[in-house]
BALOBA-1460 file (C-alpha; in Angstrom, 3 decimals):
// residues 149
<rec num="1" residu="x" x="87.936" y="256.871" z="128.730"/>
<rec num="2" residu="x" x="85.670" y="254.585" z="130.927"/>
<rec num="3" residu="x" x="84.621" y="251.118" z="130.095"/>
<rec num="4" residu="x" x="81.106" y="250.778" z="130.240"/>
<rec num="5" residu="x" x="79.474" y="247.450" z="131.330"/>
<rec num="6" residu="x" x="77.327" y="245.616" z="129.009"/>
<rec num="7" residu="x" x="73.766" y="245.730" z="128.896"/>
<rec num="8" residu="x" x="73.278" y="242.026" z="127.677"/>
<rec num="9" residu="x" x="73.381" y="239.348" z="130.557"/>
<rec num="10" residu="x" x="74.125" y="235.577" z="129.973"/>
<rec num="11" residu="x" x="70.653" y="233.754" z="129.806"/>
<rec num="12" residu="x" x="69.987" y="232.153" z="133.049"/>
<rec num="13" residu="x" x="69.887" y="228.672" z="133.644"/>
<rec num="14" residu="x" x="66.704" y="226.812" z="134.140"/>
<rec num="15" residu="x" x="66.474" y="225.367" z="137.162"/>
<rec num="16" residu="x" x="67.000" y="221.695" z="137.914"/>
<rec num="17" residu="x" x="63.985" y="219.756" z="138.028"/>
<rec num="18" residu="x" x="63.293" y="218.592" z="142.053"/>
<rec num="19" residu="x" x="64.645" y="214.935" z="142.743"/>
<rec num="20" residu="x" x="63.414" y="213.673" z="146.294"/>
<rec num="21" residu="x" x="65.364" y="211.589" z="148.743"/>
<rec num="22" residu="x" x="63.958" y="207.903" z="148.338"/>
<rec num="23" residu="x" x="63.953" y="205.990" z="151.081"/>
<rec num="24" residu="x" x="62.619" y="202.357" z="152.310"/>
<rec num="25" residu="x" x="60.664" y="200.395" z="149.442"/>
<rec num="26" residu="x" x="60.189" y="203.633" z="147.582"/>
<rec num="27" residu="x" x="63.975" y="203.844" z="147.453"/>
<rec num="28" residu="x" x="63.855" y="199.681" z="146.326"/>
<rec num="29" residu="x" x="61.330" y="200.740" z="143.627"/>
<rec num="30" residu="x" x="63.230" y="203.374" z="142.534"/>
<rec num="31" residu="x" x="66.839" y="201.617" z="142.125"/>
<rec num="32" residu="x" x="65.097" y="198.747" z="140.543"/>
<rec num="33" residu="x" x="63.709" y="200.657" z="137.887"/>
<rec num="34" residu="x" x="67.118" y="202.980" z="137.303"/>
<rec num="35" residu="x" x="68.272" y="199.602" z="135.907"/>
<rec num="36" residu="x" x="66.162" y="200.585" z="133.061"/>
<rec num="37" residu="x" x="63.362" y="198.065" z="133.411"/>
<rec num="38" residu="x" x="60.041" y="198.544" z="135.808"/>
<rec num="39" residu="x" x="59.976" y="196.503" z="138.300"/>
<rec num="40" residu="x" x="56.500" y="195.769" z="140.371"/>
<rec num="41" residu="x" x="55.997" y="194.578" z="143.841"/>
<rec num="42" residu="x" x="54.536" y="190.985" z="143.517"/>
<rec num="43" residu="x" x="52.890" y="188.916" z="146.437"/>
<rec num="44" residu="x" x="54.208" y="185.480" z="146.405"/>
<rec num="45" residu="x" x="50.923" y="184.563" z="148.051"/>
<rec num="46" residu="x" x="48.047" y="185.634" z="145.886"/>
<rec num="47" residu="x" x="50.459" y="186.937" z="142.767"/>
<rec num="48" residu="x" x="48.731" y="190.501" z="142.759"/>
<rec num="49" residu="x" x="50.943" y="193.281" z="141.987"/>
<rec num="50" residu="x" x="50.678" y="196.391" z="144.066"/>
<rec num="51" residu="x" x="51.948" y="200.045" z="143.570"/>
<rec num="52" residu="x" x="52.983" y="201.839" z="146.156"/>
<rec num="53" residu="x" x="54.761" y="199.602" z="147.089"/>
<rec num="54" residu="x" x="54.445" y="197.997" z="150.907"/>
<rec num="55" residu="x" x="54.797" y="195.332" z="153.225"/>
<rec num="56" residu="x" x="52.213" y="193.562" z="153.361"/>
<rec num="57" residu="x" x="49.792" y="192.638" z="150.167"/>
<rec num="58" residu="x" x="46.427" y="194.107" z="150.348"/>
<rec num="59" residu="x" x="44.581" y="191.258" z="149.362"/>
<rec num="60" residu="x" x="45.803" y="188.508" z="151.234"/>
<rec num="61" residu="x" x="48.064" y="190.303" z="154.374"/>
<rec num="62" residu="x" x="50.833" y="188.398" z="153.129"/>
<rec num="63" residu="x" x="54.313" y="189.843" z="154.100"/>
<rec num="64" residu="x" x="56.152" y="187.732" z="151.318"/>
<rec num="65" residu="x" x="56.807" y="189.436" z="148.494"/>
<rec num="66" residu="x" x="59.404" y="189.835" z="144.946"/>
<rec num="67" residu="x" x="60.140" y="192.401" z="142.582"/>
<rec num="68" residu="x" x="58.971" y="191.227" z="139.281"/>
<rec num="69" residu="x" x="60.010" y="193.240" z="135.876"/>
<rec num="70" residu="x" x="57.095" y="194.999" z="133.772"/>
<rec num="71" residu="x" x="56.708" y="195.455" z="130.571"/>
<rec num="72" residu="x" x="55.761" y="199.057" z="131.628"/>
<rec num="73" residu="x" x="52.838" y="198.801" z="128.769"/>
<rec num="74" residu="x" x="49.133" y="199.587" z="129.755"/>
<rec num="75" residu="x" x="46.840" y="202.225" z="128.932"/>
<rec num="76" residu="x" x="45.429" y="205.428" z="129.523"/>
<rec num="77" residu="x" x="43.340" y="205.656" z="132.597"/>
<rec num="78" residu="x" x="42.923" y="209.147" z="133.095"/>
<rec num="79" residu="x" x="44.775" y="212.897" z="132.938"/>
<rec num="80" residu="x" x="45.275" y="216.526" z="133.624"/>
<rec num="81" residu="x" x="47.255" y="219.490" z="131.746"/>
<rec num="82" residu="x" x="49.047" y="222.012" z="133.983"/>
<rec num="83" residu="x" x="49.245" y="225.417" z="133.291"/>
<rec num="84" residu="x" x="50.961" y="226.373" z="136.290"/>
<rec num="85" residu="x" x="53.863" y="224.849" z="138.607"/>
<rec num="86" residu="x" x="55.047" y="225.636" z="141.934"/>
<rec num="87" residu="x" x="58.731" y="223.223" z="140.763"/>
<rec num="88" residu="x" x="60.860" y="226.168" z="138.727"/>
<rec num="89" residu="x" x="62.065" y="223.251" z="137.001"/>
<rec num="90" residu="x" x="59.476" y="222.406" z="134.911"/>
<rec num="91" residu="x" x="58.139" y="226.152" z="133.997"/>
<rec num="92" residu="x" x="59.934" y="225.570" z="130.652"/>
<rec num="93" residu="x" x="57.747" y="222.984" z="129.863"/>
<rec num="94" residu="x" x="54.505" y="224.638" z="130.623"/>
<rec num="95" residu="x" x="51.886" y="223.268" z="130.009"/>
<rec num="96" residu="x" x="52.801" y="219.959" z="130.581"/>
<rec num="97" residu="x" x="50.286" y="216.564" z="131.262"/>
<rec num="98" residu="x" x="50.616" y="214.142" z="133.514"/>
<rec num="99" residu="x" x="49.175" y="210.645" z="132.542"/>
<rec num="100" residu="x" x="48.040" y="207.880" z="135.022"/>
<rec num="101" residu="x" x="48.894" y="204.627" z="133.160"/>
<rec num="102" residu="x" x="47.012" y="201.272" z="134.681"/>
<rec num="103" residu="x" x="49.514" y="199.075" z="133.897"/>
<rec num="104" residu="x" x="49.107" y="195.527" z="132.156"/>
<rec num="105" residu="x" x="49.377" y="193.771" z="135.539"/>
<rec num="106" residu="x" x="46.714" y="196.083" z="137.228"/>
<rec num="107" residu="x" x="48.693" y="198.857" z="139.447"/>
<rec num="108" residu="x" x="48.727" y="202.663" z="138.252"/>
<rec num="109" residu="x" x="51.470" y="204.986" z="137.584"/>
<rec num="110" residu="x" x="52.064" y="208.353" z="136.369"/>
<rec num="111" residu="x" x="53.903" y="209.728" z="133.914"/>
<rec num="112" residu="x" x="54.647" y="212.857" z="131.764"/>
<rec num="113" residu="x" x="53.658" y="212.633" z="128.179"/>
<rec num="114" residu="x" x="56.496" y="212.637" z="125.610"/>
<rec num="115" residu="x" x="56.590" y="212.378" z="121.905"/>
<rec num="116" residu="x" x="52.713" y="212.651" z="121.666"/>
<rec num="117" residu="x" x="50.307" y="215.910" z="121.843"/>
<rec num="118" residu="x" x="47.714" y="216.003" z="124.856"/>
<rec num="119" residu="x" x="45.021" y="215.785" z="121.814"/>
<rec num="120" residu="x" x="46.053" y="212.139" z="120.886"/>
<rec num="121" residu="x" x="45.049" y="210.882" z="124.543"/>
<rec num="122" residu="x" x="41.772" y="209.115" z="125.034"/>
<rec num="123" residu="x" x="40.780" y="206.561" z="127.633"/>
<rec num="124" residu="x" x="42.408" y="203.098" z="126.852"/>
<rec num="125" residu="x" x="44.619" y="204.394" z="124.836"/>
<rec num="126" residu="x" x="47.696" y="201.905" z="124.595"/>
<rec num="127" residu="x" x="51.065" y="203.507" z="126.156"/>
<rec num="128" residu="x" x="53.463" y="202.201" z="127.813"/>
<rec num="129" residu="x" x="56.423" y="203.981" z="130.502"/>
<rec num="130" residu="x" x="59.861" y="204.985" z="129.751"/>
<rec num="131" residu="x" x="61.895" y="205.303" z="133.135"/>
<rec num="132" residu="x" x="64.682" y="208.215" z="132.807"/>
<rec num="133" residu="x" x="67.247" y="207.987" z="136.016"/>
<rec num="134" residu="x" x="67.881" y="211.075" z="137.690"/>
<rec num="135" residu="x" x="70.108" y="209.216" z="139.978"/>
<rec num="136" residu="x" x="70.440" y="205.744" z="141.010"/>
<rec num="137" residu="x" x="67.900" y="205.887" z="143.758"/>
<rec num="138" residu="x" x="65.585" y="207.960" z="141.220"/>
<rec num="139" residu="x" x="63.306" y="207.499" z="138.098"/>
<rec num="140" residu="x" x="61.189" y="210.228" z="136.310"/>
<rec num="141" residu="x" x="58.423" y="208.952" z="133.957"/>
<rec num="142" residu="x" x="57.421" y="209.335" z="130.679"/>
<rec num="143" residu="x" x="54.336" y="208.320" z="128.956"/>
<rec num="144" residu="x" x="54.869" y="207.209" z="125.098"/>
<rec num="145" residu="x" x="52.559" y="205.795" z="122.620"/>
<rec num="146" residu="x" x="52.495" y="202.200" z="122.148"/>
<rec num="147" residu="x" x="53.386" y="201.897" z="118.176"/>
<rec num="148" residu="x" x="51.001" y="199.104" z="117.070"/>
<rec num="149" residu="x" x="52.558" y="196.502" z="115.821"/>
């Protein structure tokens, strides 16, 4: 008698979401906020905050410069619902939104929405973003409600 092989395979695993190599003042930006607080580049000359980050401050071409912690509140500024991906990693969690946040302090960000439906976005709505390390030198996003209150 012959063994037969089985007809059932293991389920695959999804694949890992992509995680780029930071480098420079992205790679700054990024470590700073794998603390678990947002940090925003700050001119020392003109106290505008500024995403991306750079060298030198649009405003006033001032090279001097801090990392300042954010509250990571602000509110909706705009957004888009994908259907499709070209990252395998994120196919489970089709269709997914991504949110641009204008932060409190003026810069925008984006984010994925989490514990909230695309229907509950409108413009100005209050959120705020949740950093969740990938690795030390890397943050995804997520957009949350702001609970009033």
């Amino acid at each position: 008698m012959t063994a037969q092989a089985s007809s059932t395979n293991p389920p695959a695993a999804s694949p890992r979401k992509y995680v780029p190599e930071t480098e420079g003042l992205n790679r700054e930006f990024f470590e700073n906020c794998a603390s678990g607080t947002l940090h925003l580049q700050h001119c020392d000359e003109c106290a505008t905050y500024r995403h991306p980050p750079r060298y030198y401050c649009q405003h006033c071409f001032s090279d001097r410069w801090s990392w300042e912690p954010s509250s990571g509140q602000g509110t909706v500024a705009s957004w888009v619902t994908s259907h499709f991906t070209v990252d395998r990693g994120w196919v489970d969690e089709l269709p997914y939104t991504t949110v641009v946040v204008e932060l409190d302090e003026g810069p925008r960000l984006l984010g994925a929405i989490r514990n909230m439906t695309v229907d509950d976005l409108h413009l100005g709505k209050p959120v705020r973003l949740v950093g969740e390390p990938k690795r030390d030198d890397f943050v995804f996003f997520w957009v949350e409600p702001l609970e009033a209150g």
